[in-house]
C-alpha positions in Angstrom: 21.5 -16.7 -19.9 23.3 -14.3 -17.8 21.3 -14.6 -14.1 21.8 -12.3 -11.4 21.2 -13.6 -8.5 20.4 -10.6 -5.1 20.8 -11.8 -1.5 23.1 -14.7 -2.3 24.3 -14.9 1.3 21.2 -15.5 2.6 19.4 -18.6 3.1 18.4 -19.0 -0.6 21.0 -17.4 -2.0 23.3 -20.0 -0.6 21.2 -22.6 -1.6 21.0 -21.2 -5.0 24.6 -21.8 -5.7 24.9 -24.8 -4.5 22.6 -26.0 -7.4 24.6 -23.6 -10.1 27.0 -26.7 -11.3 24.0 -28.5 -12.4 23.4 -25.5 -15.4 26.8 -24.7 -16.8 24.8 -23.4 -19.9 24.3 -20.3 -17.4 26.1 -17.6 -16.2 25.7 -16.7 -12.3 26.3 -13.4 -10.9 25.9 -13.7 -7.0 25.5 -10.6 -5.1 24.8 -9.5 -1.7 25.1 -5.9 -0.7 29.2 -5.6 -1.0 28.9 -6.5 -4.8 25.7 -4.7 -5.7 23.9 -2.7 -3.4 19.8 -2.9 -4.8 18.8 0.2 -3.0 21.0 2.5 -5.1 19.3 2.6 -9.0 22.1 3.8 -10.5 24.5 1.1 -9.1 21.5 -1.3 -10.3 21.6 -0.3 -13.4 25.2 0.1 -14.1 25.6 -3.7 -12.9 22.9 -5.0 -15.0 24.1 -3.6 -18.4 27.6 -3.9 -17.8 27.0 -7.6 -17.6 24.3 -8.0 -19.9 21.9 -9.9 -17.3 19.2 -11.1 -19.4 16.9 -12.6 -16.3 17.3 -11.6 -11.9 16.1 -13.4 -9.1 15.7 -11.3 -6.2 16.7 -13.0 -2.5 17.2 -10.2 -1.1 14.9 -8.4 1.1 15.1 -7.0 5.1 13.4 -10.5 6.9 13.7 -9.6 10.6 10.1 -8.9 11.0 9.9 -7.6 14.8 12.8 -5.0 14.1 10.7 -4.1 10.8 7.9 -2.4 13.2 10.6 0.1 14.4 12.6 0.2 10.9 10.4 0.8 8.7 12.8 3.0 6.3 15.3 0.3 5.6 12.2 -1.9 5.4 10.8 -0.5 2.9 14.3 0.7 0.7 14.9 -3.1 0.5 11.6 -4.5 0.1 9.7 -2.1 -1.9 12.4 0.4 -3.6 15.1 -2.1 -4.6 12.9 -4.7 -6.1 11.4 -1.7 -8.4 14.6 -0.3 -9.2 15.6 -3.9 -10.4 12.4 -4.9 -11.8 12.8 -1.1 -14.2 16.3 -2.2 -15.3 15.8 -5.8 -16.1 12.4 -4.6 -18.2 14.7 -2.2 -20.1 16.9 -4.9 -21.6 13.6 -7.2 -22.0 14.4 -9.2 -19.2 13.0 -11.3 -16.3 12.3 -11.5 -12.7 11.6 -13.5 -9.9 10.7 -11.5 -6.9 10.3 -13.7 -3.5 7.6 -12.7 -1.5 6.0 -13.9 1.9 2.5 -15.4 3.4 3.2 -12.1 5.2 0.9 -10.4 2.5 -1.7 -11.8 4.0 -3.2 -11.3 8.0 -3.9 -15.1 8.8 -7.8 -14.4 9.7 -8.7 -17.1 7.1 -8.9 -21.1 8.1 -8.6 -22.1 4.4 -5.0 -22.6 2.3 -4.2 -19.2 0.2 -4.5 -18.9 -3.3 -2.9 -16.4 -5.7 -6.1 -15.1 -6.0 -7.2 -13.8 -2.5 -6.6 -10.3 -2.0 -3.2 -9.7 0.0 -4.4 -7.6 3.4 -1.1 -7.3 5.7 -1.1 -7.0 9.5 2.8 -5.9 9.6 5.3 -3.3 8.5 7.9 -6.4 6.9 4.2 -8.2 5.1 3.0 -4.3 3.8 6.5 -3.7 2.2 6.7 -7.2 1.0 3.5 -6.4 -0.4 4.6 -3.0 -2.1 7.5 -4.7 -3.3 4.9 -7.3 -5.4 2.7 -4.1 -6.7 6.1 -2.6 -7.6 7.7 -5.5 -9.9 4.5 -6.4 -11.5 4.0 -2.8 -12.2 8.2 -1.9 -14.1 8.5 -5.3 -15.3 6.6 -7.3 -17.9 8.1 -10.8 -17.2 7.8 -10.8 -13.5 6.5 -14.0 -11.7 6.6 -13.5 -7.6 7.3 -16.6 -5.7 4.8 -16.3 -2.0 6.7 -18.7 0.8 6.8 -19.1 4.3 8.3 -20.4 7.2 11.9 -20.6 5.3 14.7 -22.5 7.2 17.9 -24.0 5.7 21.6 -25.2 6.6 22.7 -21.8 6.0 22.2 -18.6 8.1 19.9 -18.3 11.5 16.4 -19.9 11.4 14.0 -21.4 13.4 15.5 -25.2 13.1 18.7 -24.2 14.2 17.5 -22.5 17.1 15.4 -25.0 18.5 18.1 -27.8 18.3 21.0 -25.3 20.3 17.8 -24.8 22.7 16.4 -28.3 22.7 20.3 -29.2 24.0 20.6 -26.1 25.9 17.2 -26.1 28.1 14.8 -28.5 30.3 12.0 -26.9 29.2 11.0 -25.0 26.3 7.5 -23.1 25.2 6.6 -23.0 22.1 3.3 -21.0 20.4 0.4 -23.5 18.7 -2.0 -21.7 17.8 -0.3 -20.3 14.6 -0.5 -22.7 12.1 1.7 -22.8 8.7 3.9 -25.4 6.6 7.9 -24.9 6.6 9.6 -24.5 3.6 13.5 -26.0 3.1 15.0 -22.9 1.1 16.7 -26.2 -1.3 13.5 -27.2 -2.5 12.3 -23.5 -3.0 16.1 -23.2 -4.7 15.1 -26.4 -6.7 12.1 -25.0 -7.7 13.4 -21.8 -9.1 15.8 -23.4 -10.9 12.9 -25.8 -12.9 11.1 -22.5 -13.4 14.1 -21.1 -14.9 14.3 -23.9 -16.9 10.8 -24.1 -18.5 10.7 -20.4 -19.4 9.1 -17.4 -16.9 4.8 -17.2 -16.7 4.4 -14.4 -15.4 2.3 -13.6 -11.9 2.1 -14.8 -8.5 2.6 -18.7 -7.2 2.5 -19.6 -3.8 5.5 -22.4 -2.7 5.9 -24.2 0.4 6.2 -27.5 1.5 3.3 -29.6 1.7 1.2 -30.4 4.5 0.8 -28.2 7.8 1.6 -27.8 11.3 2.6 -25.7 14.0 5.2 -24.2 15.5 5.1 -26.5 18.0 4.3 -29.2 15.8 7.9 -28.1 13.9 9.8 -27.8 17.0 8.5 -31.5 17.9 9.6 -32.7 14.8 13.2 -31.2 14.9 13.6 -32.4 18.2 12.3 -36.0 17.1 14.2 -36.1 14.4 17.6 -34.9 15.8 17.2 -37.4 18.6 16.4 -34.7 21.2 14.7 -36.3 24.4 16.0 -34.1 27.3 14.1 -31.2 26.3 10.4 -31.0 27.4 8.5 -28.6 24.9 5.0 -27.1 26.2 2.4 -25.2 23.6 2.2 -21.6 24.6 -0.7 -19.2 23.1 0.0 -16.4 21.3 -1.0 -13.8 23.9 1.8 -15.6 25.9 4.5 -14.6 23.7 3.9 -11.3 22.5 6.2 -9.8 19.9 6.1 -6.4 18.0 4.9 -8.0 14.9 1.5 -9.3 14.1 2.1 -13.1 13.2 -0.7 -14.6 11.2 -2.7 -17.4 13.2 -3.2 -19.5 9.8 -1.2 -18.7 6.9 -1.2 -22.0 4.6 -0.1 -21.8 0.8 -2.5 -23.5 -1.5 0.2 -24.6 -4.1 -1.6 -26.2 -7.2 -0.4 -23.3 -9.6 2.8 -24.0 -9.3 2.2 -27.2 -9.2 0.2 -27.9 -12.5 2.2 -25.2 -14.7 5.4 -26.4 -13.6 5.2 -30.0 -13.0 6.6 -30.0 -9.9 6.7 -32.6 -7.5 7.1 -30.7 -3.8 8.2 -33.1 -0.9 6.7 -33.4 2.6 7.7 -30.9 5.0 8.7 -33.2 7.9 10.9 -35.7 4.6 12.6 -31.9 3.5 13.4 -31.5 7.8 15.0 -34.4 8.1 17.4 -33.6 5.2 18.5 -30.5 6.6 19.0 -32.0 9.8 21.3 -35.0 8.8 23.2 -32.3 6.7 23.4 -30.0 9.9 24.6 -32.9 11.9 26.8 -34.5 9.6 28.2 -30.7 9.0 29.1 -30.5 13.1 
């Protein structure tokens, strides 16, 4: 198949092609916004015919949530326009899609996991246009299945683990909120898991994938420091109302992942087993 891939110098894009050797039976297209820019239909469509893409998984999308409340138009082109405008071109040449969406869809009010089947009520600008853009595939594109995660991190790009090891060596002290709770998700395994899907043929809908088990974000930022061999670093549990951002952040916004699970086969590792990879290979990479 010929597989465009959107985004492919973020987080999961660069994971993405890391994993690309492993299918030579495939052909690649990785794009970010100076090869294809997803806003513009016409440049959308032009790309995807010219190169005959028979399937597109979308990485692309604007993630910085607290600018989103003040951004709303560039928000919502890239989350809710783009993904339409591929998800009508793909459909035209009877093709695929796997849109990435967010446990943003969903304002965090319950204390049980997620399923695919609870209805999606946002809190923020960046989880409403994540949420359009889901309405928006499903609706142009037949063989659309839309990937919920959360809490993404990786050895590529800026993220949450790479933060709190430069400020777990920079500072004494370091707060940390508690009382929103969640499970990380290593952008390889997500990659990995894409790539089985691929593999097994497209079933259309919405799967939530994360890693399993929970924590915090004070729990994470324990863990990384654990892990890494941080001791210097003192890190103290802050309430939310202590750290107020522009965004609403769900308090509790676990992924129930047996879907994916049970029509796929997979086998999804620990969250804190999937840390500790990415920080040996951050490590071993300075």
């Amino acid at each position: 198949m010929n597989i465009l891939i959107t985004g492919c110098n973020g987080q999961l894009g660069n994971e993405m092609q890391l994993l690309e050797d492993k299918y030579p039976q495939h052909r690649f297209y990785n794009t970010d916004v100076n090869e294809l820019d997803i806003t513009n239909q016409l440049a959308v469509a032009d790309f995807i015919n010219r190169n005959a893409i028979d399937g597109i998984v979308n990485c692309a999308a604007y993630t910085a949530v607290d600018k989103a409340e003040s951004d709303q138009k560039l928000c919502t082109a890239l989350n809710t326009e783009a993904p339409a405008y591929l998800a009508m071109e793909i459909e035209k040449r009877g093709g695929w899609l796997i849109q990435i969406s967010t446990d943003y869809v969903f304002n965090g009010k319950s204390f049980v996991p997620y399923t695919e089947i609870d209805t999606p009520c946002p809190d923020s600008v960046y989880g409403s246009t994540k949420l359009a853009g889901e309405l928006g595939v499903s609706k142009f594109c037949k063989r659309t299945m839309i990937i919920r995660t959360a809490w993404l991190y990786s050895t590529f790009g800026n993220n949450f683990v790479k933060t709190m090891l430069r400020l777990g060596r920079e500072k004494e002290q370091l707060g940390v909120v508690f009382d929103q709770i969640g499970t990380p998700t290593y952008a390889r395994d997500l990659a990995v898991a894409i790539m089985a899907v691929i593999e097994q043929g497209i079933k259309p809908g919405v799967y939530n994938f994360s890693n399993e088990g929970v924590c915090s974000w004070y729990d994470f930022t324990k863990a990384i420091h654990r892990i890494a061999g941080i001791s210097t670093c003192k890190v103290r549990p802050l309430h939310t109302a202590e750290y107020p951002t522009p965004a609403v952040r769900p308090h509790y916004s676990v992924l129930d992942k047996t879907k994916i699970k049970n029509e796929y086969g997979l086998d999804i590792p620990y969250w804190e087993e999937s840390l500790a990879d990415c920080i040996e290979k951050l490590l071993n990479n300075n």
